[in-house]
C-alpha positions in Angstrom: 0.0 -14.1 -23.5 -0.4 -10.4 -22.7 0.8 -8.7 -19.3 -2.2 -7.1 -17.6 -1.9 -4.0 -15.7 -4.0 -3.2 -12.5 -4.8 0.1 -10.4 -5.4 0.8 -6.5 -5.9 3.2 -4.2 -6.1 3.3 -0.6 -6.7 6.3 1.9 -6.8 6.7 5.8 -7.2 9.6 7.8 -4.6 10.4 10.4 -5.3 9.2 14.0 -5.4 11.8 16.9 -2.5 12.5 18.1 -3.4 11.6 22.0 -3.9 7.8 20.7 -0.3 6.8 20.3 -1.1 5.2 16.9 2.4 4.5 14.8 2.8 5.6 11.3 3.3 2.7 9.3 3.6 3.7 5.5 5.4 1.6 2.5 6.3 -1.3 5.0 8.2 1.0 7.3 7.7 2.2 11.0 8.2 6.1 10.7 8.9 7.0 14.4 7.5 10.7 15.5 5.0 10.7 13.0 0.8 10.2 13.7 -0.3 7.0 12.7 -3.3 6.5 10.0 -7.1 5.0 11.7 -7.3 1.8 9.8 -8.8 -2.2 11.0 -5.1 -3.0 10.2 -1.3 -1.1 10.9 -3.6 1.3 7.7 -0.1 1.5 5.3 -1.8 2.9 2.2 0.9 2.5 0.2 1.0 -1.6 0.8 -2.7 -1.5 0.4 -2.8 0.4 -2.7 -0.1 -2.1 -4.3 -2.4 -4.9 -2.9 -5.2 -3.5 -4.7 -3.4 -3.0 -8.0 -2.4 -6.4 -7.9 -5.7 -8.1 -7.1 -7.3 -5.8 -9.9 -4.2 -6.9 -12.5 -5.3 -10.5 -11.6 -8.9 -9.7 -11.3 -9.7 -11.2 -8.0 -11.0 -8.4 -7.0 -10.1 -5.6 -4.5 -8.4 -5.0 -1.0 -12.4 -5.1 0.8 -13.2 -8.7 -0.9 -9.9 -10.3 0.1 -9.0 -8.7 3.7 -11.8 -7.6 5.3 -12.4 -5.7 8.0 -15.0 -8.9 8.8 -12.0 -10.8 9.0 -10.4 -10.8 12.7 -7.0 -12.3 11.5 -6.3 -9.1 9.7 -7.2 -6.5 12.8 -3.6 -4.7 12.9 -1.9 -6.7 10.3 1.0 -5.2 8.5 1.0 -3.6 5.3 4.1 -6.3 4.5 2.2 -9.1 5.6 -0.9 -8.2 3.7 1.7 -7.6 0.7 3.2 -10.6 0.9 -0.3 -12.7 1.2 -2.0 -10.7 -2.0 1.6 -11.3 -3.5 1.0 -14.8 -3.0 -2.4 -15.0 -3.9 -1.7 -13.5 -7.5 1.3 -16.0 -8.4 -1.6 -19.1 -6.8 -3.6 -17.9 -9.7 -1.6 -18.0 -12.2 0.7 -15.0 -12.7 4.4 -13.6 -11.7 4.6 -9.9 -10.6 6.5 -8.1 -13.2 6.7 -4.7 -11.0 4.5 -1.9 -8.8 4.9 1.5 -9.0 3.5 3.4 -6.0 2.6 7.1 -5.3 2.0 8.5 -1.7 0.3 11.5 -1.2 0.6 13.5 1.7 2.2 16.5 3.4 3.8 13.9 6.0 5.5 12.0 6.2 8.3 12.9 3.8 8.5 9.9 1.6 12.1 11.3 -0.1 13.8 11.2 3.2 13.3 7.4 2.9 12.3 6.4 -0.5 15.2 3.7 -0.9 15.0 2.1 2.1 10.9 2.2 1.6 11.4 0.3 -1.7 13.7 -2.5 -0.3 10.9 -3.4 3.0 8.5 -3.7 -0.3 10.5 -5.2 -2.5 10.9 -8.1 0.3 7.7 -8.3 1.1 6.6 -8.2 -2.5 9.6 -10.5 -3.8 9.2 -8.0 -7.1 10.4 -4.9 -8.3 8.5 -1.7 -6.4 8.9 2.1 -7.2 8.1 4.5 -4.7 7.4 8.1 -4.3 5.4 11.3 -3.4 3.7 14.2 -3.6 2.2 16.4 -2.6 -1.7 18.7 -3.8 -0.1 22.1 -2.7 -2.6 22.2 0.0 -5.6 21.7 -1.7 -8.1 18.7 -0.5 -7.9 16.5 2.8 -4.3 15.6 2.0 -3.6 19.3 1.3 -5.2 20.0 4.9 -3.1 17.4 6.5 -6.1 15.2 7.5 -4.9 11.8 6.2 -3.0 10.4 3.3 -3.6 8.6 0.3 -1.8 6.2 -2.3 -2.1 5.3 -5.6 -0.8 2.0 -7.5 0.3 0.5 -10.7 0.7 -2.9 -11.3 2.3 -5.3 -13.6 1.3 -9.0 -14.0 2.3 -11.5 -16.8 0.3 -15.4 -17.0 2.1 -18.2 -16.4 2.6 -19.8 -19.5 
């Protein structure tokens, strides 16, 4: 039985300033930092793992299994909608052999708390999870510092 290998990606625009939203970002509260707009705490780099994952399993993406439809995920956190998807995958057949997630953005400064970052997912995820960032050298919306953006690797192996 092959591993199978899935991809996701998840952006939100930052929130104004005046609206007192918290940055939430790899299952982490980052105090003194804008918050993302989102139907949920809007972590894009738990969503873009959650994403990977349902598209390794193939059911489907982030939209078809938490939607914004669905009141019991208004202001969820990204570790409880990482810990659900994690469990949703392993109830179809399949243990989590590791994530790999990339967060791009001009703020906050994922390096500063990378480690600690991978640990809150790591728990959530009860897998291995690599984090880090980047940045575009100003060019696009995450250049201009109007939101960030995360992309995700994951890998899945079937039950045997």
């Amino acid at each position: 039985m092959l591993p199978r290998t899935g991809i996701g990606t998840d952006v939100h625009a930052f929130a104004d300033e005046a609206s007192g939203r918290v940055m939430h970002l790899a299952c982490l509260e980052w105090p003194g930092v804008v918050g993302l707009e989102g139907h949920s705490d809007a972590d894009v780099a738990a969503h873009a793992v959650c994403d990977a994952l349902f598209s390794a399993a193939g059911l489907g993406d982030l939209g078809s299994q938490f939607g914004v439809a669905d009141p019991r995920w208004a202001g969820a956190s990204g570790a409880r909608m990482l810990a659900d998807a994690a469990r949703r995958v392993r109830q179809a057949g399949f243990e989590i052999g590791n994530v790999a997630v990339q967060v791009i953005g001009l703020r906050p400064k994922i390096s500063t708390r990378r480690r600690e970052a991978e640990a809150a997912m790591v728990i959530a995820l009860g897998a291995p999870v690599s984090v880090s960032g980047t940045t575009t050298d100003a060019l696009g919306f995450t250049g201009r510092g109007e939101g960030v953006a995360a992309i995700a690797t994951a890998l899945i192996v079937p039950r045997g």
